[in-house]
Phi, psi and omega in degrees: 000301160304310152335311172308307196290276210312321173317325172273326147017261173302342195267339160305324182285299162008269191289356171281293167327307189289308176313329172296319195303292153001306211260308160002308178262011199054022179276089192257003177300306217286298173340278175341300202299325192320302188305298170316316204285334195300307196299311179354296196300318200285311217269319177312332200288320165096018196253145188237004190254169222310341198274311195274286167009285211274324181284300158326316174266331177319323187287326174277321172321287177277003170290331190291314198289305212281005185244307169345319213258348194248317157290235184239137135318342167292315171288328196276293197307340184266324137357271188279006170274313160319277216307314166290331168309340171257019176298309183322317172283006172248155193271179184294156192150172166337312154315299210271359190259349187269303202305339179263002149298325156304312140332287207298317192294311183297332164288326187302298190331322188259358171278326179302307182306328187275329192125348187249080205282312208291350163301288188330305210262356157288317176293322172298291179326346187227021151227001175306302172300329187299317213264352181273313148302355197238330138065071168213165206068013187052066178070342190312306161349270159342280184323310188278355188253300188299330169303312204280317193278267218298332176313311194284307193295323167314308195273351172250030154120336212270042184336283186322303199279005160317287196304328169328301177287329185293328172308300193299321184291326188266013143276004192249319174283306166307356165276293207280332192045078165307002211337297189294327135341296181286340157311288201303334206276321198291334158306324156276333176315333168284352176260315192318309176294324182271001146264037162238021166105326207273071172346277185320300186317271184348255191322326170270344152266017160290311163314333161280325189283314184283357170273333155291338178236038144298349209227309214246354160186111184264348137325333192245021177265357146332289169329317183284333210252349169288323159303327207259346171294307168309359167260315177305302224276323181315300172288001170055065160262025209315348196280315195285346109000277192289336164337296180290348137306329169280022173251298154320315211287332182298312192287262244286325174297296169352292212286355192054012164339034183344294158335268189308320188282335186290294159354274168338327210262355171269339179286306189309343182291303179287010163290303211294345159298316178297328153295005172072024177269109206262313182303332188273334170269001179252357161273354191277288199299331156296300159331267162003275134022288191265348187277316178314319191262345153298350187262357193049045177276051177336309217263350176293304172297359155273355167280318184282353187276326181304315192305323165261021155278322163272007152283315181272359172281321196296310206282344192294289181298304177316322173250016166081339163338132166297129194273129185289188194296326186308312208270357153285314205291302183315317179302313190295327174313285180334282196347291168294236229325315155290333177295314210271035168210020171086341192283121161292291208297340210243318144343286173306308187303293226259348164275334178301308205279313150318337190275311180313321200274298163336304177299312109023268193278028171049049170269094193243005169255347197272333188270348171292324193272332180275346174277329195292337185274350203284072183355136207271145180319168157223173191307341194264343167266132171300120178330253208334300184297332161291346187271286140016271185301333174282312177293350182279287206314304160322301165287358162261001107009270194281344191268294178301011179080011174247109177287300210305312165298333169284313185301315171308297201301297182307296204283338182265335179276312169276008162288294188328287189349291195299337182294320211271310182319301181290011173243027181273150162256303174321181133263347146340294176310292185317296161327313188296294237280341178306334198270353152301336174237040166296301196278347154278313188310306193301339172306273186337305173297307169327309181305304160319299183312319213253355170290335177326101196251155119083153188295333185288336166298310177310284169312336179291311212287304205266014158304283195301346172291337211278338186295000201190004145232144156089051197255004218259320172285021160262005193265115168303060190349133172252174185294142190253137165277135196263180213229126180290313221274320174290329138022251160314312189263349173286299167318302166301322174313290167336287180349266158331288224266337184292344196264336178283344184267319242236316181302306185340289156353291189261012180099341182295165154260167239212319207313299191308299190314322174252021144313300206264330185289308160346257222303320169285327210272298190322270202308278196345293206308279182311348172272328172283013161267309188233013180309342207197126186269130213289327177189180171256125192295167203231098184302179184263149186289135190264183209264000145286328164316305196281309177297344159320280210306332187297320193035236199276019175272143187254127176251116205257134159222124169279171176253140167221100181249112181102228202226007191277174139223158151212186177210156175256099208248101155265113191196125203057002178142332195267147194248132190204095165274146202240145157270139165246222182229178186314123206285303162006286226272314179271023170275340201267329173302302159319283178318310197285315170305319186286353187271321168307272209324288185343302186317314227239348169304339170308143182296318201259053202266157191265190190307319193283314179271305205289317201312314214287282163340286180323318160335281181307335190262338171269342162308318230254350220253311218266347149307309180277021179244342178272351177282298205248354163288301177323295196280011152269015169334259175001307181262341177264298155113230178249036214279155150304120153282155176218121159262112182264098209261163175235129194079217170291342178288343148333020191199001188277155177247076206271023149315322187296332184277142213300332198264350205258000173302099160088043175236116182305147176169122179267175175200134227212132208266354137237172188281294205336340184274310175303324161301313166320320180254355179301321159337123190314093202274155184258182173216040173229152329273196196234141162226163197233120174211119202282098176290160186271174143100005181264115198296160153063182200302333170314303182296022188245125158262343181300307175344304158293000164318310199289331170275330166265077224258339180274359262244156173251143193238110184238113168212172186062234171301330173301338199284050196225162207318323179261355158308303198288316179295322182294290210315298208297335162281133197118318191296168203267301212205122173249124178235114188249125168271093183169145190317155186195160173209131187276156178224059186319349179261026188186092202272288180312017157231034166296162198227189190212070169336118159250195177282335175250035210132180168288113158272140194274195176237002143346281163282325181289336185250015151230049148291156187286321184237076195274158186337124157303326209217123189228141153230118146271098158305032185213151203309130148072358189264008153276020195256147207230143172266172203201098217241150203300158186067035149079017176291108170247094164296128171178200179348258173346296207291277170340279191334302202281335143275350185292320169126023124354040204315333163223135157236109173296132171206202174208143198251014166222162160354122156222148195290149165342296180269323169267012149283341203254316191298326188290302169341269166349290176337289191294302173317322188292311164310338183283260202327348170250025167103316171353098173321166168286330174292316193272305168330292176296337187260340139224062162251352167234026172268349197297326197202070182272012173268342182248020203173072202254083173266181166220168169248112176277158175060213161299068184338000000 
């Protein structure tokens, strides 16, 4: 019979190990069952001596920890309070002191979980040296208790002995060979870096950590991709946020991961806040909520009450609305009940958010006195939460009548800003971090704008447009270190989309295939946030630089406040704001001109429908000229332009309008950008290069051999992605004929069609030496998303950051035939010296309705 006894043993350790393993991946439902079925095995056998004793509590351990994660922390604990109670049948020794260490580690772990960190981390301290000495499990023990001890030193501040330990654990693992260990640590060395800010860091070891426990726990890379969300939102990247949380939230629901599903869903609140989805975030959040607090998880369900308090404060300050009484009240509720559990950052924020809803209701002493309570940052607060505090000051600034102070406050917020900016690596990155300081810039520029005397009031007005929009073009590209993996998943991408194109044709299906191109574009996307740092900042141009450079050129920059428009008229040294007319009625104009060209871009359309179009498009031409031009008559004369737009206007086609017809004028998404490129370009040498699939004299790029008789020539078969990349680094003046699609929900991966593909914008904007001069001969590839803080991106936009001094494109539809006569045009005039700006305003005055291109950057 003890033989027999003794025989279930091993199928009981059996079945602990498939549970740990399980629970590991976060499948902890399968655990339990795993776990239950153990006990099962230990209460039949009816054996009492030390071994099953020790198997018994191992099991209850993990049984304890794996009902925590599904259930209630209150269930884990009562757990591991059984398991220590049979500590009592073994006798003293080696065991019984390592089993009561595994226990002590596993109460920390859920004192942590609960919110009771400085406990958690005394119970590590007092079994860490015992388990250093006791040197069992072949380090594991160890390893996985120094992972658990740096999580908790991270989140409460304790920054050094974090890496410290996460240091120790992947040397232990990396001893020991450790694989899921060295995932989880390194997983955490990524939340270390994203609370000290270091964005890029964060995201390449997370991106490490999840490439080791896809394979060594694949249940736990849900996590990794909830961290890594929570690093976009730092860059106020949400779109790209929430992707990875909709990716998480199945597998965490699946895993029944409770903690971790909640989490998500408080993070996923704050994408859909940023994206203004106020409704989807305050059910996210509510959601959330209630799963923390069935976990008896306090201080996470007082984070989730902040989140859907600050959905309805956001959307309240967003539409302008008087706030009811209430939603201060609640916040100030919140407020205290987080102090009084410790969370600072998450404090300050719901008293921040509260002072705004007051000022808002003309409380202003009551909000005065409530900023005075708001804790002050630490080196460990999130940029958004510093911003935050800076726009509270500012508005209370301005509510007591001090402009001057609200500008400091602002002129100071955005310095921060810009520090947090320069530790960005991508251009994603670089971009993202803007939409943190929108709503201070806009205060700033409001103040101003409405404060304007005089030139000196003008000039004031156009520093701060250069402060707070397009700040992603002041950064001087540094050299891209190159990434094999990125490579390599950009090679497929090609690939895919030339098999996709090719099925369509015939008819095949497409679905997997643009399944897996989704899926490349993603990985692509996260390796190009930190392979490599996108530039070195640049100050920003100030408003004697720019009126230097202009000499006899006139510089328009519009404003956009409200529902105001206005322009900032630089000319000869003078500074002159003009008020306009309503931005609304002329974004929609814009848009409604630009769906005409589209119309009217067909080669052969027939006579009756273009006359008909054309109408429309010169009614709409001659609205907007009379909104943003007429009143700047005076001031413009017959001068060279340089424009700087705001907003949907980056998309306006402004050759077409009747006063800017056969007027050189470039247009630049800031002067600090327009200063950049302004530099005197050389246009040798030239390369010409022809895509496939373009009909008729367009696809003949040989045609221009003759105006470029030096010209290096890439076409036909020839015409691929790393022929076309080589060609252009280094050239003077690049002109590409070939199909082409802007991709507003990914601006770097708008493309150019070759014979083996897509060339991404990806790739054209880490040349080591990229083009002085680019033409795109192709639809829409000057068209830019247009991302907060005036950030515009795409094709064109890449380039020109890239260090591009001109790029020429077109930002609506062009016809076949009426791209190649503008092309033909624009050259011959290049090749006699011509600027690009003077080239380009006649070559499309013939028709500037069918050849609606711009000269982008320097003219």
């Amino acid at each position: 019979m003890a033989a027999s006894r003794s025989a279930r043993l091993p199928a009981v350790l059996a079945l602990h190990r498939r549970a740990n393993e399980a629970a590991a991946s976060a499948h902890n439902v399968e655990a339990i069952r795993l776990l239950r079925r153990a006990l099962r095995l230990i209460e039949n056998s009816g054996d009492h001596t030390a071994d099953w004793v020790a198997a018994r509590i191992r099991v209850r351990i993990s049984l304890a920890l794996a009902t925590s994660e599904v259930g209630s922390t209150a269930d884990g604990f009562r757990g591991l309070k059984r398991a220590g109670a049979e500590l009592d049948e073994l006798p003293d020794g080696v065991l019984r002191r390592e089993l009561n260490a595994v226990i002590t580690g596993q109460r920390a772990l859920l004192l942590f979980r609960v919110g009771r960190a400085s406990e958690s981390v005394a119970l590590f301290d007092s079994i860490i040296p015992e388990l250093a000495e006791l040197n069992t499990g072949g380090g594991l023990l160890l390893a996985r208790t120094l992972t658990n001890r740096a999580q908790i030193h991270a989140e409460t501040g304790r920054l050094d002995a974090a890496a410290a330990d996460f240091d120790s654990a992947i040397r232990l693992a990396s001893e020991y060979r450790l694989t899921r260990i060295e995932g989880k640590a390194r997983h955490g060395l990524g939340d270390l870096a994203q609370l000290t800010g270091d964005i890029p860091g964060a995201l390449r070891h997370y991106d490490e950590a999840a490439r080791i426990l896809e394979d060594a726990a694949p249940g736990w890379v849900a996590r990794v991709r909830l961290d890594q969300a929570r690093a976009l939102l730092v860059a106020g990247l949400a779109t790209e946020a929430a992707r990875h949380l909709d990716e998480a939230l199945p597998d965490l629901r699946r895993n029944r991961v409770i903690q971790d599903l909640a989490e998500a869903e408080v993070a996923r609140a704050a994408a859909a806040l940023l994206d203004g989805e106020y409704v989807a975030a305050r059910r996210l959040a509510v959601a959330a909520r209630r799963r923390f607090l069935r976990r008896g998880n306090l201080p996470w369900a007082e984070v989730a009450a902040l989140a859907r308090l600050r959905a309805d404060a956001t959307e309240v300050l967003e539409r302008g609305n008087r706030p009811p009484a209430r939603l201060p009240l609640a916040l100030g509720a919140v407020s205290d009940r987080l102090a009084e559990l410790g969370l600072r950052d998450e404090t300050a924020a719901a008293r921040l958010l509260a002072v705004r809803l007051r000022l808002r209701r003309g409380e202003r002493q009551v909000a005065a006195d409530l900023l005075g309570t708001v804790p002050t940052p630490r080196r460990t607060s999130p940029v958004d939460h510093r911003m935050l505090l800076r726009l509270c000051r500012a508005e209370l600034a301005v509510a007591t009548g001090n402009r001057r102070s609200a500008l400091a406050q602002a002129r100071a917020g955005l310095e921060e800003l810009g520090w947090a900016r320069d530790r960005m690596g991508g251009l994603d990155l670089l971009c993202g971090t803007a939409v943190h300081g929108q709503e201070l810039g806009r205060l700033a520029v409001g103040l101003v704008l409405c404060g304007v005397r005089g030139q000196d009031g003008a000039r004031r007005l156009f520093a701060w447009q250069e402060r707070t929009r397009a700040q992603v073009y002041r950064y001087e590209p540094l050299p891209a270190i190159d990434d094999p993996v990125l490579a390599k998943y950009l090679a497929e991408m090609r690939h895919i989309q030339r098999t996709v194109q090719q099925n369509r044709l015939a008819g095949k299906p497409v679905s997997a295939l643009e399944n897996r191109y989704a899926w490349l574009q993603r990985e692509a996307s996260r390796l190009g946030w930190y392979t490599s740092q996108w530039g070195r900042p640049r100050p920003v141009a100030t408003p004697d630089q720019v009126a230097a450079e202009l000499g006899e050129r006139v510089m328009v920059t519009f404003v956009g406040h409200g529902d105001a428009l206005a322009a900032v008229v630089v000319r000869d040294g003078r500074f002159h704001l003009v008020r306009l007319g309503p931005l609304d009625d002329t974004v929609e104009t814009t848009r409604q001109l630009r769906a005409d060209l589209d119309a009217l871009a067909p080669d052969h359309l027939p006579a009756p429908l273009a006359s008909a179009v054309l109408s429309s498009a010169w009614r709409r031409a001659e609205r907007l000229d009379e909104v943003l031009l007429r009143p700047l008559r005076r001031h413009l004369g017959d001068r060279e332009l340089v424009i700087i737009p705001t907003g949907s206007l980056h998309a306006l086609p402004w050759g077409a309008l009747p006063s800017l017809r056969g007027r050189p004028l470039s247009v630049a998404p800031s002067a600090t950008a327009w200063l950049g490129a302004a530099s005197a370009a050389s246009p040798d040498p030239v390369v010409l290069v022809g895509g496939p699939g373009v009909p008729g004299s367009v696809g003949e790029v040989r045609s221009l051999t003759s105006v470029y008789p030096a010209a290096t020539l890439v076409d036909g078969d020839t015409a691929t992605s790393d022929a076309v990349l080589s060609a252009l680094d280094g050239s003077g003046l690049a002109h590409l004929v070939a199909h082409g699609a802007h991709e507003p929900a990914n601006a770097l991966f708008s493309r150019l069609e070759l014979v083996d593909g897509p060339l991404f914008a990806h790739e054209a904007a880490r040349l080591a030496n990229p083009p002085e001069r680019v033409v795109l001969a192709a639809c829409e590839l000057a068209l830019s998303h247009i991302r907060p803080g005036e950030e515009a991106l795409g094709f064109a936009g890449a380039l020109l950051a890239s260090g591009c001094h001109t790029v020429v494109g077109a930002v609506a539809r062009v016809g076949d035939h009426a791209s190649a006569e503008a092309m033909a045009d624009l050259h011959k005039r290049l090749a006699a010296g011509m600027s690009p700006a003077v080239s380009l305003a006649e070559a499309t005055a013939v028709d500037p309705f069918r050849r609606p291109f711009l000269c982008l950057g320097a003219g």
